[in-house]
C-alpha positions in Angstrom: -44.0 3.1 -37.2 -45.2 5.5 -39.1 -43.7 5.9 -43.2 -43.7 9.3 -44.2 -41.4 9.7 -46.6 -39.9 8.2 -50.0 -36.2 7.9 -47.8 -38.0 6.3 -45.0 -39.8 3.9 -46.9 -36.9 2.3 -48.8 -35.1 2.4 -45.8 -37.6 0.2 -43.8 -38.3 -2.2 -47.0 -36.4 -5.5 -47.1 -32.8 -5.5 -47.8 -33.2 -7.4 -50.6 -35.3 -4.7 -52.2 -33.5 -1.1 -51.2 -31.3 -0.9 -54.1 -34.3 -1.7 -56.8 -36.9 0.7 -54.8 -34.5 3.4 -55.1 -33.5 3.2 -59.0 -37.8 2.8 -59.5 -37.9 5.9 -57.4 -35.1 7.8 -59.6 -36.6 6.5 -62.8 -40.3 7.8 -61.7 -38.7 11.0 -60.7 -37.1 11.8 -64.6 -40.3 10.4 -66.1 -42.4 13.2 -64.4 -40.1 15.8 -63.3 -43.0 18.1 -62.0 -44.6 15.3 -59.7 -44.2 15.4 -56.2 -43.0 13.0 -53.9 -45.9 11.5 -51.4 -47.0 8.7 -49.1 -50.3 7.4 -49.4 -52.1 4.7 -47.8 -48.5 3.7 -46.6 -47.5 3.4 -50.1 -44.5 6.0 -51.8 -46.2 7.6 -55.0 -45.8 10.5 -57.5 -48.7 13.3 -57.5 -49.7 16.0 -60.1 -52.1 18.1 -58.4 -54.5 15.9 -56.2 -54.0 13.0 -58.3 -51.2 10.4 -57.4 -50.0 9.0 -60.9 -47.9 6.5 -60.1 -46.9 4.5 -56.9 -44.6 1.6 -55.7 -44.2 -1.2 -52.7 -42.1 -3.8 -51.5 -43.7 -6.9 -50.1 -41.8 -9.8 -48.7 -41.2 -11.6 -52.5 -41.6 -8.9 -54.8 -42.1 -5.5 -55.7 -44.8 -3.7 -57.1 -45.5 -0.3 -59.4 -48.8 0.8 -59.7 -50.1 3.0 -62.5 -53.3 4.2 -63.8 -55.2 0.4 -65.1 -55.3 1.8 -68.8 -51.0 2.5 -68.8 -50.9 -1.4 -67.6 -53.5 -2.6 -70.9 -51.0 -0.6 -73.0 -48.2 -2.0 -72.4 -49.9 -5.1 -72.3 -47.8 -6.8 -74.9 -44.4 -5.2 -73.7 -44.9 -6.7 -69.8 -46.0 -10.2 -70.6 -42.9 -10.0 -73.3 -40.3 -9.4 -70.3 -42.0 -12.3 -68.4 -43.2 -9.9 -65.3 -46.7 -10.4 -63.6 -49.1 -7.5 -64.7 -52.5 -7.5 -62.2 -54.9 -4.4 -63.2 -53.5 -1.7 -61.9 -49.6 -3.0 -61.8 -46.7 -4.7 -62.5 -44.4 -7.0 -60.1 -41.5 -8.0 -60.2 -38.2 -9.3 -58.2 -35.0 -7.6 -57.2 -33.2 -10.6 -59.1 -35.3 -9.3 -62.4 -36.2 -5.6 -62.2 -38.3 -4.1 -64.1 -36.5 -2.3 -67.2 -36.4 1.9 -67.2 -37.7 2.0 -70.6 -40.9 0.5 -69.6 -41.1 2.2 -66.3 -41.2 5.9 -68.0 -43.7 4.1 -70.6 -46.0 3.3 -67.7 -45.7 6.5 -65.5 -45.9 8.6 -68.8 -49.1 6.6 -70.4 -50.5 7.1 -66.6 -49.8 10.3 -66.7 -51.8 10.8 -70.1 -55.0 8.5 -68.7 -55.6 10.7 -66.3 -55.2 13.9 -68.3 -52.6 15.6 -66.9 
């Protein structure tokens, strides 16, 4: 099955997960109003131009966003202070403890300004 949109995605992502995928969606969507909506490498993301700023996933446990590495040693501090899991280039977290709006827009924002646009 082939994902090709933001809808179709969330749709086919566990239950568990819908609800969560959609508010990171709507909060991504504010935080850069002029991005558009794509799906990359099977994964939903926001691009400016060619460049995709910022991207989520569901897996089976936990759910992802994915920002420019530099946005993630930013807000360094601010992640491990929330108690979520913060690899290079993301940040995961469970439906049970979603990951707060503030901090999204930080993180899509910072990405945004990493890769000069």
């Amino acid at each position: 099955m082939s994902i090709d949109s933001h809808d179709a995605y969330i749709a086919a992502a566990p239950e568990q997960f819908r609800s969560v995928l959609g508010q990171l969606r709507a909060q991504l969507s504010r935080a850069l109003p002029d991005a558009i909506e794509v799906v990359k490498y099977g994964m939903p993301g926001f691009q400016i131009r060619e460049t995709i700023i910022a991207g989520y996933a569901a897996f089976s446990k936990q759910c992802g966003l994915y920002v420019d590495p530099a946005a993630i040693a930013v807000h360094a501090d601010e992640i491990a202070s929330l108690k979520l899991k913060a690899t290079k280039t993301g940040v995961t977290f469970s439906a049970s403890k979603p990951i707060a709006a503030d901090l999204v827009e930080k993180l899509a924002t910072s990405s945004r300004s990493n890769k000069g646009l």
